[in-house]
C-alpha positions in Angstrom: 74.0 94.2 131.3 76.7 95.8 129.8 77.8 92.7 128.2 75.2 92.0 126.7 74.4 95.2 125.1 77.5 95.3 123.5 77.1 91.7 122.1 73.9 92.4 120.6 74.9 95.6 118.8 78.2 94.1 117.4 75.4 91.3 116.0 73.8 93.7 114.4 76.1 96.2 113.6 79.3 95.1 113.8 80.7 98.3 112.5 78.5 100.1 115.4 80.5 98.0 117.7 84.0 99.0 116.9 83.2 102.6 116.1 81.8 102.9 119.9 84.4 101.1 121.9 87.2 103.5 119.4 85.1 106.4 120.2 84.9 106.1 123.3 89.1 105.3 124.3 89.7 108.2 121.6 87.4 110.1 123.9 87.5 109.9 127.6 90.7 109.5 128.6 95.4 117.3 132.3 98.2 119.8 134.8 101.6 119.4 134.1 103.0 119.4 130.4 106.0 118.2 129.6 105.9 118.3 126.1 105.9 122.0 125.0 103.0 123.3 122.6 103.1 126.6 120.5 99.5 128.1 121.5 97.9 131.0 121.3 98.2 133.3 124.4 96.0 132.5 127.5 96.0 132.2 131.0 98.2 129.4 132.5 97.3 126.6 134.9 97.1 126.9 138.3 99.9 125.2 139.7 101.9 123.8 136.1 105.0 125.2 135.1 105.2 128.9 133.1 104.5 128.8 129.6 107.4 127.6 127.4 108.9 130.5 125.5 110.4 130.0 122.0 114.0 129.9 121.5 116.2 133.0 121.9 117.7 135.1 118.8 121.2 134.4 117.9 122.4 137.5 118.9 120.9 137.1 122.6 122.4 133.6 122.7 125.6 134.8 121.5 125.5 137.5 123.8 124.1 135.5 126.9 127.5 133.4 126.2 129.8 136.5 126.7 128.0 137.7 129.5 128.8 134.0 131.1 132.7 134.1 130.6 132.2 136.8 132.8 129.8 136.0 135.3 131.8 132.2 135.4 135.2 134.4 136.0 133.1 136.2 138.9 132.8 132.4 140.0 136.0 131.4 139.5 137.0 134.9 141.5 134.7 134.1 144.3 136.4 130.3 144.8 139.7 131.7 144.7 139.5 134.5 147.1 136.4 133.6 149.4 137.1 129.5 149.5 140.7 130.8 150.6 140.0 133.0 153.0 137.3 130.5 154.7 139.7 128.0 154.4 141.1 127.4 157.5 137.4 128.0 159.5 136.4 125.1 157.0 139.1 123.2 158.6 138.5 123.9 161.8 135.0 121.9 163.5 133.9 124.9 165.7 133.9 127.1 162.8 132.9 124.9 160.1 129.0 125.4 160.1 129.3 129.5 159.9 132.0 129.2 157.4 129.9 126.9 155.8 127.1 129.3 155.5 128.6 132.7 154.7 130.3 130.4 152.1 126.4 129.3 150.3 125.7 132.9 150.9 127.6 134.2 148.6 127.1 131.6 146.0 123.3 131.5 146.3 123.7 135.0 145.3 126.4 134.0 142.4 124.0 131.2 141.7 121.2 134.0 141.1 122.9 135.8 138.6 123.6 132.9 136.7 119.9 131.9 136.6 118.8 135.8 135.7 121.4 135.7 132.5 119.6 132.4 131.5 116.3 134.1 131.9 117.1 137.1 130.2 119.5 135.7 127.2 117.9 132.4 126.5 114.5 133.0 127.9 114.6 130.1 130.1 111.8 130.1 132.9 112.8 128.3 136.3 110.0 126.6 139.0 110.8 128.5 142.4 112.3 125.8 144.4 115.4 125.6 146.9 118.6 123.9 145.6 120.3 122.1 148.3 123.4 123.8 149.3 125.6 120.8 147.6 124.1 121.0 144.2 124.7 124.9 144.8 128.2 124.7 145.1 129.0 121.9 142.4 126.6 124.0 140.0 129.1 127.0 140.6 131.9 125.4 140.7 130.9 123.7 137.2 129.8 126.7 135.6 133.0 128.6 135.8 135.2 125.4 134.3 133.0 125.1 132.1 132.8 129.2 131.7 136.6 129.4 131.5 136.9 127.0 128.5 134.4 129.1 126.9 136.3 132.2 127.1 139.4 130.2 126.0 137.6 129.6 123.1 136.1 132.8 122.3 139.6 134.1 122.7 141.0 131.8 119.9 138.1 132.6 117.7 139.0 136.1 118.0 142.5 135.0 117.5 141.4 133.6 114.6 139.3 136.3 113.0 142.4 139.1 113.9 144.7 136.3 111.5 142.4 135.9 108.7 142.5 140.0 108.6 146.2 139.9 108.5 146.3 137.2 105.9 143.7 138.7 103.2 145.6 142.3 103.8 148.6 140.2 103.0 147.1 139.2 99.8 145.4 142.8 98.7 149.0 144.3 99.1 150.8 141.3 97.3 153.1 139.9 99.8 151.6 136.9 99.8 151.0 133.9 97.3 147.6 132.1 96.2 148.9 129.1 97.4 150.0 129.7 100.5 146.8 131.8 101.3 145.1 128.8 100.3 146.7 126.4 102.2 146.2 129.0 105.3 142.6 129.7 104.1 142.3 125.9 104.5 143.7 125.1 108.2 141.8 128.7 109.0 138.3 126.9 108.0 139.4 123.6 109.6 139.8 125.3 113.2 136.7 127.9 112.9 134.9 124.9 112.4 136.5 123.4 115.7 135.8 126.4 117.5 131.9 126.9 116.3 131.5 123.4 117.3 133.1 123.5 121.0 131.0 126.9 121.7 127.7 125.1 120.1 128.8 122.3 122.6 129.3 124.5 125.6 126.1 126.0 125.2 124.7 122.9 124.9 126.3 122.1 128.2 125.5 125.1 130.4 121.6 124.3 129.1 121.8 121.1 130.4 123.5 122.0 133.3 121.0 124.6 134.6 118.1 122.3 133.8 119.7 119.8 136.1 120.0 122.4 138.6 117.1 124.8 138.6 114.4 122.7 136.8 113.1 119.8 135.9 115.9 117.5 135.3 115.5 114.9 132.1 115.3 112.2 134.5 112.8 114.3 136.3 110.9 115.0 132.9 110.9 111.1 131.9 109.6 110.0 135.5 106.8 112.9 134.8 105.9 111.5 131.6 105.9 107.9 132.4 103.3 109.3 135.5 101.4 111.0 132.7 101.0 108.0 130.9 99.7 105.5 134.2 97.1 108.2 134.8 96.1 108.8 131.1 95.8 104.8 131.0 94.3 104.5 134.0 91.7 107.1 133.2 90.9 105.9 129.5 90.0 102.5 131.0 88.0 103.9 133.5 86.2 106.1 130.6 85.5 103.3 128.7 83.7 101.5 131.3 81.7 104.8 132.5 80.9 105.4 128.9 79.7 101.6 128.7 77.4 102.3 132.1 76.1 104.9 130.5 75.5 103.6 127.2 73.8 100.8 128.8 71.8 103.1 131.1 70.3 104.8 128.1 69.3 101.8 126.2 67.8 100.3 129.2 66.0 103.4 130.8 64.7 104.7 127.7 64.3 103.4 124.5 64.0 99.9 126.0 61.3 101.1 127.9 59.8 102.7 125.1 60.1 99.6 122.9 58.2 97.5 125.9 55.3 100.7 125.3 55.6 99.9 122.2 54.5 96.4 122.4 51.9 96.9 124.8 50.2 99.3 122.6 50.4 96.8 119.4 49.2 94.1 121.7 46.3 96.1 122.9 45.6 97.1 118.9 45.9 93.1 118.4 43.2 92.4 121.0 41.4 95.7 120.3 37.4 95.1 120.2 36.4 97.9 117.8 38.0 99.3 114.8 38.1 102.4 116.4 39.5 101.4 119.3 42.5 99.4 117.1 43.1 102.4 114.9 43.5 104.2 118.1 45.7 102.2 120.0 47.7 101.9 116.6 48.2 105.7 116.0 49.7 105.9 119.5 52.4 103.0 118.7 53.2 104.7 115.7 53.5 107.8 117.5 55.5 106.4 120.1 57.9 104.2 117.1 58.8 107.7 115.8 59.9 108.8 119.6 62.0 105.9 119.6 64.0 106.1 116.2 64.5 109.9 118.0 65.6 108.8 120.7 67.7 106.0 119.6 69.3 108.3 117.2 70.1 110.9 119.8 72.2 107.7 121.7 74.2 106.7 118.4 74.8 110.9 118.5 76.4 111.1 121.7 78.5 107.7 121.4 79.7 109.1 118.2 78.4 111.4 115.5 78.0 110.3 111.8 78.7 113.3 110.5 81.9 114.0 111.3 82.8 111.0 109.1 80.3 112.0 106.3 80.5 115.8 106.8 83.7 117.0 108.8 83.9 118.9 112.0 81.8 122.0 110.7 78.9 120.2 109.7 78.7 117.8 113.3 78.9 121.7 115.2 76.5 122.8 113.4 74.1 119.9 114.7 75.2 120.9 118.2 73.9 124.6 118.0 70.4 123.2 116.4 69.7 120.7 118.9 70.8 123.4 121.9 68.5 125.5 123.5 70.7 128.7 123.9 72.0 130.4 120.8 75.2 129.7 119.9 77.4 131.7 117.5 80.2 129.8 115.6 83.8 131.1 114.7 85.0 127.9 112.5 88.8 128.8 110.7 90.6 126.1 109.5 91.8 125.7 106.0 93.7 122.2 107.0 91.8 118.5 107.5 92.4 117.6 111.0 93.3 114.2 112.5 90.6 111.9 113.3 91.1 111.7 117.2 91.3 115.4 117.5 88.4 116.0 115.6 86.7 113.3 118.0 87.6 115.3 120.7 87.1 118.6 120.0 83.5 117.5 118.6 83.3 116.2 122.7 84.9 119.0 124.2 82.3 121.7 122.4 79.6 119.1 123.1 80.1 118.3 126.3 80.7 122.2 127.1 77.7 123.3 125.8 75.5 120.8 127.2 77.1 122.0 130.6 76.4 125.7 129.6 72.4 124.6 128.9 71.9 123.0 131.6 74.0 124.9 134.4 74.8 128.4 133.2 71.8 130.0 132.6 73.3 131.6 129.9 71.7 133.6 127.0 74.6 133.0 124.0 77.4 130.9 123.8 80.4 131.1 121.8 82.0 128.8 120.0 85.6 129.6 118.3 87.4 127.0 116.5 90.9 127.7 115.2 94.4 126.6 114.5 97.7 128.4 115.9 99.9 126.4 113.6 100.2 122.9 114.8 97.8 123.3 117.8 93.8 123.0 117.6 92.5 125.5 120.1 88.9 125.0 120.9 87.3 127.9 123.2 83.9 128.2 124.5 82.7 130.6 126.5 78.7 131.5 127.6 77.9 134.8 129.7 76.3 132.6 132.8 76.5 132.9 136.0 80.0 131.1 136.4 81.3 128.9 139.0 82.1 125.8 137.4 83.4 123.0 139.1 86.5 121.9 137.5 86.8 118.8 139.8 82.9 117.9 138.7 82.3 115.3 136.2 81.8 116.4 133.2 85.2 118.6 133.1 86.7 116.0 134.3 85.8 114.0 131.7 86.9 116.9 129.2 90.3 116.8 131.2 91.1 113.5 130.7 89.6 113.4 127.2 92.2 116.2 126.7 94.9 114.8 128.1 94.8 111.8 126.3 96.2 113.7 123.6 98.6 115.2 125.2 96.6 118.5 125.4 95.7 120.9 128.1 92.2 122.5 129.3 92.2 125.6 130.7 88.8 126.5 132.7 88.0 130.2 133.9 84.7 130.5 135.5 84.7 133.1 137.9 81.5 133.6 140.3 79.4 135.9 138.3 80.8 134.5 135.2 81.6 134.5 132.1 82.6 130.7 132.1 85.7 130.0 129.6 86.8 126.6 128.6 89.9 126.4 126.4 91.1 122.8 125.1 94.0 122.7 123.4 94.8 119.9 121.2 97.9 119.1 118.9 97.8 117.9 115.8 101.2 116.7 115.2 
């Protein structure tokens, strides 16, 4: 049937058509990010990764890479005295396992400090997961190469610095030329530039090396992501098709239905013996012609709303809190137009939440807040029911993978005893 329902509103709307099947992939389409979204603060998801943080200060950075010359020469100190020492019980087979492990011991521990200066200097944020004792190793024994040449270069930078002092004293007391303190002046900027470029580079490089170590690595992220993207397909085509069911299912079970009343009734008014009788019969199929333009109207509605085209986001809320039965008070700040697929689905995720709280919640208000935290859309709803939402039901479900889609997250909190809080956030970039 669903075929056919589709054919014969494309025949006579063929904009209708179009604008349902766009709706509807725009729509239905979360929870492991892997793209990082400036939002506004709020409870993370069970079981994703912590909450990116925003970059460091360049004074923590710059201090996070002095603190590593040391803790790479601790390293370095550790190889040369430890990896000595255990040498010979390396050597020897008997021996080799519990020289193996007081060996990982100590560079676990090593290995720790390494990951608290990255925490605390660059305000990274690690999942807990055991490193195998080979990447353990080849992570220390990386860090304080790489650590050493980064000390190296501090020390010419300073080098550096102490020169340029001498030179412009030089100058202020007169014992040296213009020229010649240009042409130093000249080689001085040519290696500060080489030395501010290798450190940018080697903090490039210890980044990269403890993401490949502690977290996800970018292998690891682009395997996530091209998951991300099966599901999200996966899930947008089985939207489509529910949303097509249901489409169908509504036209058939109601305002088909009504439309065979409908007929019945003018039929009867046709065949009517009395006048009375006709205007009767006739009052009732106008009656009922009015139920259907409602109800067909209220089908176009949830396959996609008019007015967000004609009247913007505001105005297709608005016609959300009149046709709901619980009071609903509206926080609407945005100064900027949004997208059209966000505005699509944060029309659906207020919708869909609402229609949850009436019907589930027994709820007495509802709140509505719609804001942007620079280029994220969050949408929060909240109602002071009874709780207990289902996030695995499927209407959140829906809202997750409507969500998702756009490469958002939902957060849902519904304790027992409520209040039930649904937080979609959706970026606009």
């Amino acid at each position: 049937m669903t075929g056919p329902v589709l054919t014969s509103i494309e025949r006579s709307c063929p904009g209708c058509a179009a604008r349902l099947v766009s709706a509807t992939v725009q729509g239905d389409s979360a929870d492991f990010t892997t793209r990082p979204l400036p939002t506004a603060p709020g409870p993370a998801q069970p079981g994703g990764e912590p909450p990116a943080t925003p970059p460091a200060a360049l004074p923590r950075r710059i201090a996070g890479l002095l603190v590593g010359c040391l803790t790479a020469l601790l390293g370095l100190l550790y190889f040369a005295v430890v990896g000595t020492l255990l040498g010979p019980f390396l050597l020897w087979p008997r021996t080799r396992r519990h020289a193996f492990v007081a060996l990982i011991a100590g560079a676990r521990r090593l290995t720790g400090l390494e990951r608290r200066r990255r925490s605390v200097f660059y305000g990274d944020r690690f999942p807990d997961r055991i490193v195998p004792d080979h990447r353990i190793l080849r992570y220390l024994a990386t860090r304080a190469y790489a650590g050493l040449i980064t000390g190296i270069v501090v020390g010419l930078l300073g080098f550096g610095i102490l020169l340029a002092g001498l030179l412009v004293a030089s100058l202020l007391r007169g014992t040296l030329g213009w020229q010649e303190m240009l042409t130093q002046g000249l080689l001085g900027g040519v290696l500060l530039f080489l030395d501010v470029q290798g450190l940018v580079s080697l903090e490039a490089f210890d980044t990269r090396l403890a993401r490949e170590n502690f977290g996800p690595s970018e292998r690891e992220l682009m395997q996530r992501r091209i998951d991300e993207l099966a599901t999200s397909r996966a899930a947008v085509l089985q939207a489509v098709d529910t949303e097509r069911r249901r489409i169908e299912r509504d036209l058939h079970d109601g305002v088909q239905q009504r439309l065979v009343a409908l007929a019945m009734l003018l039929g009867r008014a046709r065949r009517g013996r009395t006048p009375e009788q006709a205007d009767s019969l006739l009052e009732q199929a106008h009656r009922e012609s009015q139920e259907v333009v409602t109800e067909l109207r209220e089908v176009a509605w949830r396959v996609y709303p008019t007015a967000l085209d004609n009247l913007g986001l505001q105005e297709a809320l608005a016609g959300v809190s009149e046709r709901c039965s619980i009071p609903i008070r509206m926080d609407f700040a945005l100064s900027e137009p949004l997208p059209a697929s966000v505005e699509t689905a944060a029309y659906f995720v207020v919708s869909e939440a609402v229609t949850n709280a009436a019907k589930h919640s027994a709820a007495t208000e509802i709140l509505v807040s719609v804001r942007a935290y620079g280029p994220v859309l969050v949408v929060r709803i909240e109602d002071n029911g009874v709780g207990g939402a289902n996030p695995g039901g499927s209407g959140l479900t829906g809202l997750h993978t409507r969500v998702g889609a756009l490469d958002g997250r939902l957060h849902v909190h519904s304790p027992a005893g409520g209040p039930t809080t649904i937080t979609a956030e959706l970026p606009c970039a």
